[in-house]
C-alpha positions in Angstrom: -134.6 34.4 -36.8 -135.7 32.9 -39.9 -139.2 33.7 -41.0 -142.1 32.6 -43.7 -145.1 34.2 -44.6 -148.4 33.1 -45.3 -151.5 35.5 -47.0 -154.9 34.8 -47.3 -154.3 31.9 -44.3 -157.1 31.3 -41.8 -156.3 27.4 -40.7 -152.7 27.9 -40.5 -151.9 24.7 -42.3 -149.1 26.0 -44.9 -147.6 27.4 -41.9 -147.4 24.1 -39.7 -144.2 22.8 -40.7 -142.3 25.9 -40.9 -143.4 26.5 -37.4 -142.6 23.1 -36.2 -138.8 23.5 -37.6 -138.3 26.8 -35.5 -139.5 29.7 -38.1 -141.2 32.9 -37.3 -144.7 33.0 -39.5 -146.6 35.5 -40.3 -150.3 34.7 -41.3 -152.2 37.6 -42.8 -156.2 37.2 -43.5 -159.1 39.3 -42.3 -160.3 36.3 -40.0 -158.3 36.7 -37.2 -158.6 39.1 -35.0 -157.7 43.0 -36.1 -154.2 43.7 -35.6 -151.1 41.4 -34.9 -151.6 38.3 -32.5 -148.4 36.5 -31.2 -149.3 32.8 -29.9 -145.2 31.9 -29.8 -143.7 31.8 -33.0 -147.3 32.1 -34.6 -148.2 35.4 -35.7 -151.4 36.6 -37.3 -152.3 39.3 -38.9 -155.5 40.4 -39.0 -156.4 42.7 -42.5 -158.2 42.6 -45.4 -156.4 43.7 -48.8 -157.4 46.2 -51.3 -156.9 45.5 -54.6 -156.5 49.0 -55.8 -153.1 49.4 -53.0 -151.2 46.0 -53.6 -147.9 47.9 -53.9 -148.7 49.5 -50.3 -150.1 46.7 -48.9 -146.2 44.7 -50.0 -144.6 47.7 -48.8 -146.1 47.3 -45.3 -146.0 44.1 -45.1 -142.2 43.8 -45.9 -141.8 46.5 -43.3 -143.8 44.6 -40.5 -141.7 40.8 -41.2 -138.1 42.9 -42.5 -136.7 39.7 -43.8 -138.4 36.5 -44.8 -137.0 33.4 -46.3 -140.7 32.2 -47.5 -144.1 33.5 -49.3 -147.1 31.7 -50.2 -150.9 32.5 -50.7 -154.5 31.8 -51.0 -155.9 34.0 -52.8 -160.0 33.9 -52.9 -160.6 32.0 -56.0 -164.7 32.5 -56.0 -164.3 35.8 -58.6 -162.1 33.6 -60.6 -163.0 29.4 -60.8 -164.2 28.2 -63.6 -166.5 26.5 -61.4 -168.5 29.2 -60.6 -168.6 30.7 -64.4 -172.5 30.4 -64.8 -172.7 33.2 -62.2 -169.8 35.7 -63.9 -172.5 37.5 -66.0 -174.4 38.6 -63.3 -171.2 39.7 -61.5 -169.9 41.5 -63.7 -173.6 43.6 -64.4 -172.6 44.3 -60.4 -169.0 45.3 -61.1 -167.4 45.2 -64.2 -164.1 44.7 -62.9 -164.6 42.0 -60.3 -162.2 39.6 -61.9 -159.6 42.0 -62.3 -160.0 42.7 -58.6 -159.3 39.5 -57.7 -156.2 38.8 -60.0 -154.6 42.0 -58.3 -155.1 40.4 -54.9 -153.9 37.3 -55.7 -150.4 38.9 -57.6 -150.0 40.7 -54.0 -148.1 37.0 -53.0 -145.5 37.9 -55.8 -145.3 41.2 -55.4 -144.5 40.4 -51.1 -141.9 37.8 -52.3 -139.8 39.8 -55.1 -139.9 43.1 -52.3 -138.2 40.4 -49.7 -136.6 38.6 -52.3 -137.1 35.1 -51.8 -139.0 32.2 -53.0 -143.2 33.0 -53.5 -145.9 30.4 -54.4 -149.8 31.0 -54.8 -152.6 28.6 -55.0 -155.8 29.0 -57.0 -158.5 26.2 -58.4 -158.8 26.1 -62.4 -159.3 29.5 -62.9 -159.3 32.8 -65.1 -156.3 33.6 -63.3 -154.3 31.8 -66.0 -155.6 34.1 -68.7 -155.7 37.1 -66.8 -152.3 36.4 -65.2 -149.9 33.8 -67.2 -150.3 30.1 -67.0 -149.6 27.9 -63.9 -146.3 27.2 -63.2 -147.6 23.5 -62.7 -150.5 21.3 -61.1 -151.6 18.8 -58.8 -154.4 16.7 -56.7 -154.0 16.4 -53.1 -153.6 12.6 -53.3 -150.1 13.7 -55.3 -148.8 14.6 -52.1 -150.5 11.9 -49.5 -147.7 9.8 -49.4 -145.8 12.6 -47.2 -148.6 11.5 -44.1 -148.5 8.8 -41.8 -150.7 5.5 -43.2 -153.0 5.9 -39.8 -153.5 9.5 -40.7 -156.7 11.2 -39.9 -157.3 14.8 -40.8 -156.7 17.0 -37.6 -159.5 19.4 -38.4 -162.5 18.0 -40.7 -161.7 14.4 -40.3 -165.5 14.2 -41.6 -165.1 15.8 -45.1 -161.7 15.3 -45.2 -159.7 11.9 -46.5 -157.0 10.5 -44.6 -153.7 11.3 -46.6 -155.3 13.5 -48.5 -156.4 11.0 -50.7 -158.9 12.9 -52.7 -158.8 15.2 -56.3 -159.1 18.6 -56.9 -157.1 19.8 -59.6 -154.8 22.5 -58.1 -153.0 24.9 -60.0 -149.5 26.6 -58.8 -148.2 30.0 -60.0 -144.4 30.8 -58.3 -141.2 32.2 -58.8 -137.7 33.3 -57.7 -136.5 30.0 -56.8 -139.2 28.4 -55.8 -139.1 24.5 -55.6 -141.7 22.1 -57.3 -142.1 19.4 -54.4 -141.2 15.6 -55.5 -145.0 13.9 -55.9 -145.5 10.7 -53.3 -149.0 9.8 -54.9 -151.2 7.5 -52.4 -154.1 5.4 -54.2 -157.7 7.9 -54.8 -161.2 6.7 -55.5 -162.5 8.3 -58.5 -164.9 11.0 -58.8 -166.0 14.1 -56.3 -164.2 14.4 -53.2 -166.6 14.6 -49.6 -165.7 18.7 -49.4 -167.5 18.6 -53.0 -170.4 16.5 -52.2 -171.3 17.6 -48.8 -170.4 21.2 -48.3 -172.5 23.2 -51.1 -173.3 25.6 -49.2 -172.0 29.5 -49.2 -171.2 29.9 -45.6 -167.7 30.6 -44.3 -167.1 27.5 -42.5 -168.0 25.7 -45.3 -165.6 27.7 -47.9 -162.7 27.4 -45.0 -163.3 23.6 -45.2 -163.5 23.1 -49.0 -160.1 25.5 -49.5 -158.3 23.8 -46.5 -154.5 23.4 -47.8 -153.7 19.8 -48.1 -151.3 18.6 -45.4 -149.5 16.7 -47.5 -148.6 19.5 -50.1 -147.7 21.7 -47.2 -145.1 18.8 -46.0 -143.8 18.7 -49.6 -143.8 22.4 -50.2 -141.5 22.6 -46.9 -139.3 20.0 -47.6 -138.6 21.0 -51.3 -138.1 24.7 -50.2 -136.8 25.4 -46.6 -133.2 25.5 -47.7 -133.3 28.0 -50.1 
């Protein structure tokens, strides 16, 4: 059985076309319900990380999948976007090492795919994570990767905030390794400026944070295609 793993995943995007083409996947975030939940080849896991036990937290997970041909992650990016800088001070009065924190969860996706030993990937805004990490491997917009959806597309879950074909920017940056694949770009045509997710979902609520860090259908296609043989 082959099998992919997906951390820090509520919607179960990344996963879709892995699942579609017979894989196992596992997604881990502290969302669904405690524990492991089988819904065919679907499986989620149900845990939060801490950042102070990544090394466990690979260990276990590598011992729950065994073998994996697949790893990639969301990491919370809210310690770490630029976007949110004007509130860092006052974070860091809180806890000092709040950014730290969140760089050590977010290295828990390369730290899962050198233990199984097969291509990783994690996804974060602009961020801190480039400094207090290394630099991106590379970046992108979601309208990069719309050309992998139908022309009569029409987003499955937020069809509201979200453009067909994913033809809206947010710059989108890509840290990997051990063989993973950048994905060949099919760019479809973007209005300039904001996307929806940025000008109607301000709020802090976790619906609203789900929708605005929804993975973009179209990169997951891509991503798929450009990696499931390896």
């Amino acid at each position: 059985m082959k099998r992919a793993i997906f951390l820090y995943d509520f919607t179960g995007i990344m996963a879709n076309p892995w699942l579609e083409a017979g894989y196992e996947c596992y997604c881990f975030d502290g969302q669904h319900p405690e524990g492991v939940t089988r819904d065919g080849l679907h499986i989620k896991v149900g845990m939060w990380f801490d950042p102070y036990h990544i090394e466990a937290h690979a260990k276990d997970i590598a011992t729950l999948v065994k073998s994996c041909e697949f790893v990639f992650g969301f990491p919370e990016c809210t310690d770490m976007a630029v976007s949110g800088a004007a509130h860092f001070a006052k974070k860091r009065l809180k806890n000092p090492g709040f950014q730290n924190e969140a760089a050590a969860l977010a290295r828990l996706v390369e730290l899962v795919g050198e233990k199984l030993n097969c291509p990783w990937a994690a996804e974060n805004p602009v961020s801190v994570l480039s400094t207090l990490w290394r630099k991106p491997n590379f970046n992108f917009h979601p309208y990069d990767y719309g050309g992998y959806l139908p022309v009569d597309d029409i987003h499955p879950l937020y069809p509201e905030y979200i453009k067909p074909r994913d033809a809206y920017p947010k710059k989108t940056c890509i840290w990997s390794g051990n063989g993973f694949m950048e994905p060949e770009r099919k760019p479809v045509e973007c209005d300039p400026g904001f996307s929806d997710q940025h000008k109607k979902l301000g709020g802090k609520s976790l619906k609203t944070k789900n929708i605005r860090s929804a993975t973009p259908r179209g990169f997951a296609q891509a991503v798929f295609e450009a990696n499931r043989g390896n």
